[in-house]
Structure formats: C-alpha cells, structure tokens
N, C-alpha and C positions, 0 to 999 in steps of 0.2 A: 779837334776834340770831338769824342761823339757825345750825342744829345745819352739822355736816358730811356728810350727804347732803343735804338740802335743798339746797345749794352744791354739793354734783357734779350733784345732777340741775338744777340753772341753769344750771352750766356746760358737761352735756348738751346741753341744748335748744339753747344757744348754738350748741355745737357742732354740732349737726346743722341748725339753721336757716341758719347761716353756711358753707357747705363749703369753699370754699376762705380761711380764716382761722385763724389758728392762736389756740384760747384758753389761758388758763396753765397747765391740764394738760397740754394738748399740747407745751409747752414742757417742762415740769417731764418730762415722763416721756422725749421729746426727749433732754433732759442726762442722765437717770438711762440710757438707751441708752446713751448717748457713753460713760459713768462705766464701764459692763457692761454690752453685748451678749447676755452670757451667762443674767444677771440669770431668774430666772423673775417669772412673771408676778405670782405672789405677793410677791416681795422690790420688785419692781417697784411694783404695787398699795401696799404699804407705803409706799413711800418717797413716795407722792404722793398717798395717800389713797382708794384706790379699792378695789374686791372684784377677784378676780384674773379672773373673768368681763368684767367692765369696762374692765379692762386691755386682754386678750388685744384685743377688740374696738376700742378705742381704737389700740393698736398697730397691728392691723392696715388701719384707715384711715390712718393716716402712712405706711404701706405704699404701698397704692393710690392716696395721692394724690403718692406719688412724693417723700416728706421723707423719707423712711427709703428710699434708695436699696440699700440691701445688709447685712450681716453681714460680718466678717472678721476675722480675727488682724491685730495690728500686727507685723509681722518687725522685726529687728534686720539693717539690709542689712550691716555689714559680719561679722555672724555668719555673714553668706552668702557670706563672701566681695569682696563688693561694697564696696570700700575710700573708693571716688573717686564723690564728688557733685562735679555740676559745673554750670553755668546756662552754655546755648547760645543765643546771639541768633543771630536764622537773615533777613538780611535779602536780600528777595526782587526778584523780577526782575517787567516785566509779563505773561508770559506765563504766569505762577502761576495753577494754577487751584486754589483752596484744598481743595476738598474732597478734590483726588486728593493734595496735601498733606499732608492732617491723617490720610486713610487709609496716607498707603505710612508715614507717621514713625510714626501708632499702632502699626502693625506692628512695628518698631525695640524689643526688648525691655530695652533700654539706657532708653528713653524711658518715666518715668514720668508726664510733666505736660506737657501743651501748654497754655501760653498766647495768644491772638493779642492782641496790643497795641498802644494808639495810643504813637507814638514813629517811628525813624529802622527800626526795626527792623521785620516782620511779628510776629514769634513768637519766644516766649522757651521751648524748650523745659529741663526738668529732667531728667537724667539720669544715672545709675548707672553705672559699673563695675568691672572687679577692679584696674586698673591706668591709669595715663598712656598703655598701652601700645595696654590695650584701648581707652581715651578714642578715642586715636588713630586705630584701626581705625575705630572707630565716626563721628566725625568725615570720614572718606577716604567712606564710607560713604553718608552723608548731604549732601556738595557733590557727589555727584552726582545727588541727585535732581532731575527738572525744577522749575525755576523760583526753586531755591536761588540767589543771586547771591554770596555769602558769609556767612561764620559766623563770630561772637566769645564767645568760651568763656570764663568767670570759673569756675574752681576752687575749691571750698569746703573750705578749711583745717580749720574746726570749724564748729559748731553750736550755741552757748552756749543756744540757745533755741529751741523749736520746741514749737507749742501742739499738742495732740492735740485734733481736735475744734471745733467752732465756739461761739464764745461766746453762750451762752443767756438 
C-alpha cells in the first residue's frame, strides 16, 4: 500500500504528464477554492493532503490553465440595494450581429449573465435592479439596441435555491 506522498508524487507525475486533465487533487483543492477563496495555502495544503509549497504551485497551474478564473467576494445584491432579479429573453431580428450584441448588453450594469440559447429566443440575459422602475428603464434601454426584435422578462419572486459554486 503506498504511504501518502508516494500518491501525491503519482499524482504529480500524472499531473504534469497529462496538462490539460484534471486529476483528484485538482479537484479536491478545486472545491476547497469554491469552500474559501481566502483559504491559505497551508489550510489548503491540509485539507487535501499536500505541503503548502505544493499547494501554492498546483494552485497556480489551475490559474494558468484558466480553471481558476478569478477571486471575489459573493455580495448580497439586495444589501445593495438591488431588490429585482429578473430573466430577459431578448429574441432577435437577422440583422443581429452578435458580437456588437454581447458587447453593448455586457456594458449594461443591470446585466449579470448573458446566455445565448437554442430555442425561440437568441439570449436569455440575467439581470438586477433596485426597482420595477428601474427594470423598466433598463428594459426601454435595451429594445433599442440593434437587432433586438423583442424582450420577454420573467420576474423572480424568490430564490428557494441557488448553489454557490460548481459541483465537484
């Protein structure tokens, strides 16, 4: 039976021979991310069995190779104010050229999430704000961008559920 380095250095090798595959460290340490961000390398290290050297480096390969997209606080949007989730189907005309699309809506600070979707629709976008009022605004806002043909907006009442993070 092998000890526990002998098994991280296999699962090294693995790791470095295989680069773009993820092996169960990289998973493990993956979820221990998602769990705390904040996490150091040594609580990290702990929680999946490594030296915080081995860590730090492992981490920063999921970095580089772009699984580990970023760091951030999760906010509380209506702490902020931002009362009103809403899901906007945004169905489009043919003169839509999507890329100038998905740039002028990313710009739209209302707009957390752009979808493009197969269905009736182009794009389901998600979005924020403080009122029906401002929805509104924002809605006037967005049927005038090119190649928008109409919008159908479902209102989100509550949230009974909502995962944080990707299942590991």
């Amino acid at each position: 039976m092998a000890d526990g380095r002998t098994l991280a250095n296999n699962m090294a090798q693995r790791f470095l021979s295989q680069p773009n595959e993820l092996d169960e460290l990289d998973l493990a340490l993956a979820a221990a991310l998602q769990r705390n961000a904040r996490a150091t390398y040594a609580e990290l290290g702990a929680a999946v069995g490594l030296k915080p050297p081995a860590t730090h480096e492992r981490v920063r390969r999921l970095e580089e190779r772009g699984i580990v997209r970023g760091y951030g606080a999760r906010l509380d949007p209506r702490k902020l104010g931002l009362e009103l989730v809403a899901f906007v189907s945004c169905f489009t005309t043919p003169e839509l050229r999507d890329e100038d699309f998905v740039g002028t809506v990313s710009d739209l600070p209302e707009v957390v999430e752009i979808h493009s979707v197969a269905g009736d629709e182009s794009y389901i976008l998600k979005v924020v704000t403080r009122s029906t009022t401002h929805l509104d605004q924002f809605l006037t806002r967005l049927r005038v961008i090119p190649g928008v043909g109409r919008t159908k907006t479902t209102v989100v009442l509550s949230t009974p559920f909502e995962r944080e993070g990707y299942p590991l």
